[in-house]
PASEBA-1860 file (N, C-alpha, C; in nm, 3 decimals):
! residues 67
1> XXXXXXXX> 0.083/-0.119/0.000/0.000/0.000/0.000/0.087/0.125/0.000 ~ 0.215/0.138/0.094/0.276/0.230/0.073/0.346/0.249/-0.041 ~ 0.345/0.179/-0.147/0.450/0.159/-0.255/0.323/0.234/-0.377 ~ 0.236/0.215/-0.331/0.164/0.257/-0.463/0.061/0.421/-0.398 ~ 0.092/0.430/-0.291/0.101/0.574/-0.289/0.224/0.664/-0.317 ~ 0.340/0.577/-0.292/0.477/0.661/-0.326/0.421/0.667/-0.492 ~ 0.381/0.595/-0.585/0.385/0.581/-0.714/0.287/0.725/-0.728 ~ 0.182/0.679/-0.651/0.066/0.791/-0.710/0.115/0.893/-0.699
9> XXXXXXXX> 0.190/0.935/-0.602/0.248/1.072/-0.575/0.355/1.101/-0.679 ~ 0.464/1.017/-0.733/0.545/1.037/-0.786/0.482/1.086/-0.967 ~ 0.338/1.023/-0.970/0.278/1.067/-1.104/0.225/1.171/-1.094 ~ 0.147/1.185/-0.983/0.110/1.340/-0.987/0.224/1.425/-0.955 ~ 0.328/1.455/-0.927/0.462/1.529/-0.965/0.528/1.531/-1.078 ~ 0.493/1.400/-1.140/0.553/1.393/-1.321/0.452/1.506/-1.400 ~ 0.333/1.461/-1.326/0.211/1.600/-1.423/0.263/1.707/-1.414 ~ 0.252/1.751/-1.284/0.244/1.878/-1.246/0.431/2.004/-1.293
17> XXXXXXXX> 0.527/1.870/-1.242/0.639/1.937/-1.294/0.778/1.829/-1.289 ~ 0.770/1.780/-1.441/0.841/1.648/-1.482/1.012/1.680/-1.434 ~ 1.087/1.807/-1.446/1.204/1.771/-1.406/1.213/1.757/-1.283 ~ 1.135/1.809/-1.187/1.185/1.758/-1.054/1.171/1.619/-1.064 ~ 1.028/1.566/-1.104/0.994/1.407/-1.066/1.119/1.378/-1.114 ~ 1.186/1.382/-1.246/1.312/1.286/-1.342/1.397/1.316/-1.200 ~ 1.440/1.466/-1.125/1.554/1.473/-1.032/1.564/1.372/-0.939 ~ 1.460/1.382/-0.899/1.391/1.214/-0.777/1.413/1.144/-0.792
25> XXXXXXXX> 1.367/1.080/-0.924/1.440/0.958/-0.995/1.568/0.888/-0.966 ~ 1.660/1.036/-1.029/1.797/1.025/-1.047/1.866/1.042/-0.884 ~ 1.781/1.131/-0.752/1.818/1.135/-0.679/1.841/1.020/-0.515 ~ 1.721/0.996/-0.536/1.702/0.879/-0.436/1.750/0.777/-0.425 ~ 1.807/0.674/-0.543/1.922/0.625/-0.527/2.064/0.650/-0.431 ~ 2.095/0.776/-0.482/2.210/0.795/-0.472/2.206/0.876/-0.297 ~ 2.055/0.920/-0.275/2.061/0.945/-0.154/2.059/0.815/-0.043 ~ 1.986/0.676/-0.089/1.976/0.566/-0.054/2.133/0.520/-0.028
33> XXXXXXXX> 2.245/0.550/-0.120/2.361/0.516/-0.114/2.436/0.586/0.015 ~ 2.419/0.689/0.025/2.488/0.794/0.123/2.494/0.714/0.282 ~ 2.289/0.700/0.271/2.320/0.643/0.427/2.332/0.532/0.419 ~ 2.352/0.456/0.345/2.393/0.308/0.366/2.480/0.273/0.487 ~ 2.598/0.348/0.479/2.708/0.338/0.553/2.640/0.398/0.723 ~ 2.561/0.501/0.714/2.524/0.494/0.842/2.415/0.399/0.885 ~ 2.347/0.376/0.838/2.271/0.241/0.893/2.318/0.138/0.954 ~ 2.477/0.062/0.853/2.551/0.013/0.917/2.601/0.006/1.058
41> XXXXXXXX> 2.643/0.148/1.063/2.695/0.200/1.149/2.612/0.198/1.309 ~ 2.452/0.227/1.280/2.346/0.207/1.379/2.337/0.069/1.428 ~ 2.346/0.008/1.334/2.286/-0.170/1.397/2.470/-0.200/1.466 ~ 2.581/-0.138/1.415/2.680/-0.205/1.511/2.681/-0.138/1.639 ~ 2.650/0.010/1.633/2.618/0.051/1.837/2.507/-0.006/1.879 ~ 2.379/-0.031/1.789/2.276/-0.109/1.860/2.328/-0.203/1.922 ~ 2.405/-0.291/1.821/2.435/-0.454/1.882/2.560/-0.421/2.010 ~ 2.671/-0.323/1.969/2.755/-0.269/2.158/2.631/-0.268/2.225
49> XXXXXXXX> 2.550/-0.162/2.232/2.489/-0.141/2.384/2.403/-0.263/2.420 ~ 2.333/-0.388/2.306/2.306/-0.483/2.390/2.368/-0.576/2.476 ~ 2.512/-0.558/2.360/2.623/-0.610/2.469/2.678/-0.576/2.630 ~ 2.651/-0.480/2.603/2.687/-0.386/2.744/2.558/-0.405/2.838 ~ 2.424/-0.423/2.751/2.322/-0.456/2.836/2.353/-0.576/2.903 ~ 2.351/-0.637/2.809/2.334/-0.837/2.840/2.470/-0.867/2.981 ~ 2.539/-0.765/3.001/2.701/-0.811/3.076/2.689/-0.711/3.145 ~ 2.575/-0.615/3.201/2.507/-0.534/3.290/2.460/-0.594/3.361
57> XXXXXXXX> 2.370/-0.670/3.333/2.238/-0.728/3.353/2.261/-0.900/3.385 ~ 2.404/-0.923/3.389/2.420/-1.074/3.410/2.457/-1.159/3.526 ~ 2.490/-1.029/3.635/2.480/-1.104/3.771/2.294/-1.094/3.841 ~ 2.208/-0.995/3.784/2.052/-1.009/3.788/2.050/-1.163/3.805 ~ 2.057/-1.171/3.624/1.999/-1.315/3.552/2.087/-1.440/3.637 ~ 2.220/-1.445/3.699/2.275/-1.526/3.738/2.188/-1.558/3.882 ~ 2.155/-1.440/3.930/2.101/-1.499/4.068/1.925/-1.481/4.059 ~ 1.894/-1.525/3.950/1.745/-1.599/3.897/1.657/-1.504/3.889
65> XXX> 1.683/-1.330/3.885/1.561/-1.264/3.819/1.469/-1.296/3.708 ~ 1.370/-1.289/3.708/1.294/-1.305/3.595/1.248/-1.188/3.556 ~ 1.277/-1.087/3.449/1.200/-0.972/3.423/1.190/-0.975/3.295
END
C-alpha cells in the first residue's frame, strides 16, 4: 500500500512538474547510497549497547531474576 502511494504521488509530480519528478528519480538512489554506511553504522552501536546490556544485567539473571 505504501509503494503505490509513493507511485501515485510520484505521477502526480511527473504532471504537475516532470524535471523535478526525473531529479527524484535520479536522486534517491544515490541518496539511498549515502546512508547506507550509516545504517551500518546504527545496527553495530545497537548490537555494543546490547552487549553492554546483556554483561550489565548478568549477575541479575545469574542470581534468577525473571524480568
Amino acid at each position: 500500500m505504501n509503494f503505490l502511494l509513493v507511485m501515485i504521488g510520484w505521477c502526480v509530480l511527473l504532471v504537475l512538474c516532470w524535471p523535478l519528478a526525473l531529479l527524484l528519480v535520479l536522486l534517491v538512489p544515490v541518496v539511498w547510497l549515502v546512508a547506507l554506511p550509516f545504517r551500518v553504522a546504527a545496527m553495530a552501536v545497537e548490537g555494543l549497547l546490547a552487549l553492554i546490556r546483556a554483561v550489565f544485567f548478568l549477575p541479575a539473571r545469574l542470581l534468577g531474576h525473571r524480568g
